[in-house]
N, C-alpha and C positions, 0 to 999 in steps of 0.2 A: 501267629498273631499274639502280642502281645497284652496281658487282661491291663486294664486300666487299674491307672495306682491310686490305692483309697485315699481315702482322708485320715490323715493319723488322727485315731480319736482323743489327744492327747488336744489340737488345735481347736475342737469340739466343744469340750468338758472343761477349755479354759478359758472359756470365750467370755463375757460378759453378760449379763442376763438385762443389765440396764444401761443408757446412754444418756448422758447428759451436755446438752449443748451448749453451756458453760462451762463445761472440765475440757483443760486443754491436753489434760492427761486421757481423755477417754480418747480423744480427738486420736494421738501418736498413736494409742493402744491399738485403734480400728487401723491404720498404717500398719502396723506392724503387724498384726493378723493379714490383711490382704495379701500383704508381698509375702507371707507363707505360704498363701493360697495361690499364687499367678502362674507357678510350674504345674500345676495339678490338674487331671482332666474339668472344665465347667461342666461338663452331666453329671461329673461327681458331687461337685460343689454344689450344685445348684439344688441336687436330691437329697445330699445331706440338710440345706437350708429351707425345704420343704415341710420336711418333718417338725410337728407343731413344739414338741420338748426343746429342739436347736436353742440357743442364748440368741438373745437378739444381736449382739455384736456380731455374730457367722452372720444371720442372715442380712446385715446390709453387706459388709465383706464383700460377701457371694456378689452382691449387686456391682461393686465396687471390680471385684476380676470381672465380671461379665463386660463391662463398660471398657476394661481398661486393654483386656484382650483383643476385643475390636478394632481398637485404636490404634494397636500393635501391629496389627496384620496391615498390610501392601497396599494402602490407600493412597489415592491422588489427593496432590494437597487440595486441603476446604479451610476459607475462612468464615469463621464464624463470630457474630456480634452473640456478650452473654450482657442482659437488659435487666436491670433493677429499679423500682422506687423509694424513695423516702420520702417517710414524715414522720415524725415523732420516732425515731431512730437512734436518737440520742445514747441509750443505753445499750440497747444491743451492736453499735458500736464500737464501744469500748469493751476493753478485757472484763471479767468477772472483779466483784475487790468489794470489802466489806461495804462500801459505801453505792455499790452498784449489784447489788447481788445477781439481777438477770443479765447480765453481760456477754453478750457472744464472743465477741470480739470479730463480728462478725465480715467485715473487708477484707480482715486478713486472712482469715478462716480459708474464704473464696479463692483467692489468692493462690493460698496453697494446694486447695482443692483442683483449681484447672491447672495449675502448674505440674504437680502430680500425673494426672491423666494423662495430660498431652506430651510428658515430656517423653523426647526421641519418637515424635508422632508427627503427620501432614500437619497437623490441624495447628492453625494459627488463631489466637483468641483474642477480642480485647473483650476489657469490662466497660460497661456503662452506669453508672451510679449517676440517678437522677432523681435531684431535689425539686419535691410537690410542691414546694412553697413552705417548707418547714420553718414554723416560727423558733423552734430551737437551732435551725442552720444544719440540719444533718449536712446538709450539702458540704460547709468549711470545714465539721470536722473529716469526712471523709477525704478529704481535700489535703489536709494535712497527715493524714495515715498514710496515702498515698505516696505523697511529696517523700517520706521520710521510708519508703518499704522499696528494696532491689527489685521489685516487680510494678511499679509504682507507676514507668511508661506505658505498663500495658492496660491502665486506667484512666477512664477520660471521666472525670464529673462536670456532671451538666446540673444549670437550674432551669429549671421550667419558664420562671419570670423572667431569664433573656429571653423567650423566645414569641412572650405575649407582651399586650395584643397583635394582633397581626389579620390583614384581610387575606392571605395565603391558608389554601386547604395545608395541611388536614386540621390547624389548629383554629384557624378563624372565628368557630363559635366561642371559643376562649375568651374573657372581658379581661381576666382576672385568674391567679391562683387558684384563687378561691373555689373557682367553677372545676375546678379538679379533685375529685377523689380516686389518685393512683392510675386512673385509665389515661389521664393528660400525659403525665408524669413517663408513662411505659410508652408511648406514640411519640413522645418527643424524642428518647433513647433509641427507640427503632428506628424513627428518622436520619439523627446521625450514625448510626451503623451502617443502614441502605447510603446516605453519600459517602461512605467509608468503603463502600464494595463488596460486603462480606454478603457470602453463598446462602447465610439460611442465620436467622434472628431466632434467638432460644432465653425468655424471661423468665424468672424465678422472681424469690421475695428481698427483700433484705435481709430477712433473718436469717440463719442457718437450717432450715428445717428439710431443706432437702444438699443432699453431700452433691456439692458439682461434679465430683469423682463419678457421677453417674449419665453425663454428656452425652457418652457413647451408646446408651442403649436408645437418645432420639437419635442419634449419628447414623447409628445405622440401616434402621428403614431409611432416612431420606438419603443415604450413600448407596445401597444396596439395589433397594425396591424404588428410589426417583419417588420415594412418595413426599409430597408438597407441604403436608400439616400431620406431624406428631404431635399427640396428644398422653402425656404421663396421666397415669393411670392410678390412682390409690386404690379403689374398689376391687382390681384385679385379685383373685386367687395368689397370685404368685408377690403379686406388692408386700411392704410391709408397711403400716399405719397404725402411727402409736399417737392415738390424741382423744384429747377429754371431749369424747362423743356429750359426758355427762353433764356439760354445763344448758345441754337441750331440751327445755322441756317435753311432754309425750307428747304435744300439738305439731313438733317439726313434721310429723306424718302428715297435717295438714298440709303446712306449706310447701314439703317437696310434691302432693296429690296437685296443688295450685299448679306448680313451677314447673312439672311436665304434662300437664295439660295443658300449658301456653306453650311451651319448647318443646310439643312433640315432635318437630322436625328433628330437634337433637337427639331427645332419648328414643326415638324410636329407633337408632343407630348404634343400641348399644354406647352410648356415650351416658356413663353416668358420672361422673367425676370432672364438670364442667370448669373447676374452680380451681382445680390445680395449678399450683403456680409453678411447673413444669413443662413445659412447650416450646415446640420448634415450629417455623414456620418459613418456607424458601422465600427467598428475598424475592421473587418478580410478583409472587403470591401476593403477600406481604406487602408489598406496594401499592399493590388495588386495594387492601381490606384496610387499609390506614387514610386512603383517599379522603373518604369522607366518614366519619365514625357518626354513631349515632351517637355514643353515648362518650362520658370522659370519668368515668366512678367506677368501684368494683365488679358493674358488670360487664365489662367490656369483655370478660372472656367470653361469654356468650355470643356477642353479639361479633366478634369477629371469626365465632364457630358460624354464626348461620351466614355471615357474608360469604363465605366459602363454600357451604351448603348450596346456597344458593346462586354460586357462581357452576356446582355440579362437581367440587372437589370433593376423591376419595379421605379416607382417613388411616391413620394406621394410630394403635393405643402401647404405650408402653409402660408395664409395671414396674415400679422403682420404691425406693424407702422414704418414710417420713416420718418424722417426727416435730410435734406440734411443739411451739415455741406459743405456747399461750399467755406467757406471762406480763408480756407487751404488746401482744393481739390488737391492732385495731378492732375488733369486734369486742373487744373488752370493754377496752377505752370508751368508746361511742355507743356501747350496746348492740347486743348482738341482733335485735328486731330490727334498728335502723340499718346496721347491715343487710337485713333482708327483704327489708321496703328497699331499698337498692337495687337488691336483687331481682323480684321480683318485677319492680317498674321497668327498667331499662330492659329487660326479657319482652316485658311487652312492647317497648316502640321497638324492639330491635327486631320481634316475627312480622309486625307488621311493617314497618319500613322495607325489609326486605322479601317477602312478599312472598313466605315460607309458608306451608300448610300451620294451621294450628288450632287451638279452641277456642274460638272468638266467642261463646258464650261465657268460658270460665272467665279470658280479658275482660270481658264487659262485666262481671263481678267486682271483680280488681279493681276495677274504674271505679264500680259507685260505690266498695265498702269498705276498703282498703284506703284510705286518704292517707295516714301515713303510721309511722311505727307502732303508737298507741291502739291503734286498732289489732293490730297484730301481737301487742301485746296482752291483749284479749282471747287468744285465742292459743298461745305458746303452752299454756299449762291444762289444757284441757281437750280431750280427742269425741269425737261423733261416732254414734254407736258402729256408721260404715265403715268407718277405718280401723277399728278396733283390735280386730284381728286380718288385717288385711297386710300380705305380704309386701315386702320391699318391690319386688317384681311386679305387684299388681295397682301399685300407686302408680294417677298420672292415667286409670282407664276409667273414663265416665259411666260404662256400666257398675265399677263398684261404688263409686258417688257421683252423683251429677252435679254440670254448674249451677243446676236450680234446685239440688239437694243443701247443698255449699252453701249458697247463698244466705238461705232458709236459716242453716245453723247459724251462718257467722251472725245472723239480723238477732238470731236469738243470744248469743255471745255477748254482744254488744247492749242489748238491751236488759240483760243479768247486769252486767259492768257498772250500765249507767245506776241500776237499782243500786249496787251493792255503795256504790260512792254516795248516793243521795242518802243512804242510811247511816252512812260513817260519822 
């Protein structure tokens, strides 16, 4: 039997220790590592990229043969719809250039990303680029990168405003653009995927922060195992996750104590990484949990985990790489608490809509103290002596703080607040 052939420590030690998703030269570089890496055993690869000293270029790599070898092997064709939104997209559309310094160039990016993986593979792909209503047009310009790129048919851009108003599910609550933050936006693109035919619908972001090159690792639970919802994984051990944890005050232990004591249906399943914009979902699935949304804004990932949940679907988690593209972050733009009044609200109509276990005392919190971001911006920079030292693992259990312990604080939070403004 012949020993497995190592990894030359030569592709190790030369690897990268940083990535930036504006160099297009980092972009070729991680290319040109992988396909050194695609002849070599993945137990090798993958233990070599385990070990915490590895450069980060090996370890997305590794992700990148794991993905790509899958794909490689003896599959029946699958078509697959890949779903995006824009707004305010403008820049990470375009290449890098003194006058745009955050610049992805991100369409093309993709592009080349699914083209890479798939090629001499089953899998058939198209893209979907779909405009929220962007008052800078993300939608035309991608329109035009498209029109002008040899890959450009395998791109359909959509606007959301052909497709409102309308008294047809799933978009009918829809008045207006307007009423979409990104959840309209992703249900529209799903929509035309599902009348497109394709096997199983898989949504990312617009930016680059996750390598499409990594397809194959949801491909294969739902190729393999028939399982119906992959869910990518950052939290995982084996994930890599490079992003400014640091722009979060020490309060965010509040909100995620809040956010899985309303979604304990979700995190009681080991599901902590609800927001990943990494996910697969089989099309016949897919088609019920899109019927009627509850929500059309950044929390829809939630709420179409517990439409599933509560339809009695398993799940399968996949860890993959990321890297945070902060620099044009809606949560930037808009602030990061409005993001989480987001968050948080649509969590709540979406356990109780679907009629999931949860803690209807911490909801009824929510409800009367939590009105909107400002309140929670009250509360970002400052922790309750329960949480203090209270692990990752044990947030989100009302023996370590109650919703009538919570309450208590945040009534005292707010009532500091209003002191400290009346004195200003």
């Amino acid at each position: 039997m012949n020993n497995p052939m190592p990894i030359p420590t030569s592709l190790i030690q030369g690897a990268k220790s940083k990535f930036d998703l504006t160099e297009t030269a980092d972009q070729q570089s991680l290319y040109a590592l992988t396909d050194q890496l695609l002849g070599l055993p993945l137990a090798e690869i993958k233990a070599a990229a385990r070990r915490e000293e590895t450069p980060l270029e090996f370890k997305i790599a590794a992700k990148l043969v794991e993905s790509r070898q899958f794909l490689l092997s003896d599959l029946q064709p699958v078509k697959i719809g890949v779903v995006f939104a824009m707004w305010g997209e403008q820049n990470r559309l375009r290449p890098k250039s003194a006058d745009n310094p955050n610049g992805e160039d991100s369409l093309r990016v993709k592009l080349a990303q699914l083209d890479w993986v798939t090629r001499e593979t089953a899998v058939h792909w198209t893209l979907y680029a779909v405009d929220d209503g962007d008052p800078d047009d993300s939608g035309r310009l991608a329109a035009e990168i498209a029109a002008n790129h040899p890959l450009g048919e395998r791109v359909k851009v959509l606007w959301l405003a052909d497709a409102i108003p309308t008294n047809d599910r799933p978009l009918r609550h829809l008045k207006s653009v307007d009423d979409s933050r990104k959840g309209g936006a992703v249900i529209y693109g799903c929509m035309q995927a599902l009348a497109d035919g394709v096997d199983a619908v898989i949504y990312t972001d617009a930016d680059s922060s996750v390598h499409l090159g990594q397809i194959g690792l949801l491909l294969r639970p739902f190729l393999q195992n028939n399982s119906r919802v992959v869910l990518g994984n950052r939290k995982h051990p084996d994930a890599i996750l490079v992003k400014q944890e640091g722009r979060w005050g020490i309060g965010i232990k509040v909100l995620r104590h809040m956010q899985r004591m309303i979604g304990q249906a979700i995190f009681c399943r080991g599901i902590r990484d609800t927001q990943a914009a990494f996910k697969l979902y089989q099309s016949d699935l897919l088609r019920h949990i899109i019927a009627d949304p509850t929500v059309f804004d950044f929390s829809f990932d939630t709420d179409w985990i517990l439409a599933a949940i509560a339809k009695g679907e398993a799940f399968e988690q996949a860890p993959f790489a990321f890297i945070d593209s902060a620099a044009e972050s809606a949560s930037i733009t808009q602030g990061p608490m409005t993001t989480w009044e987001t968050l948080l609200k649509g969590l709540t109509q979406a356990v109780r809509k679907h009629g999931v276990p949860h803690n209807e005392a911490m909801a009824r919190v929510l409800d009367e103290e939590i009105h909107d971001y400002r309140d929670l911006d009250l509360l970002i920079n400052h922790l309750p002596p329960e949480l203090e030292d209270a692990a990752d693992k044990e947030l989100g259990d009302p023996a370590v703080m109650s919703p009538q312990a919570m309450q208590a604080w945040i009534q005292q939070r707010k009532n500091e607040g209003a002191g400290a403004r009346g004195g200003s």
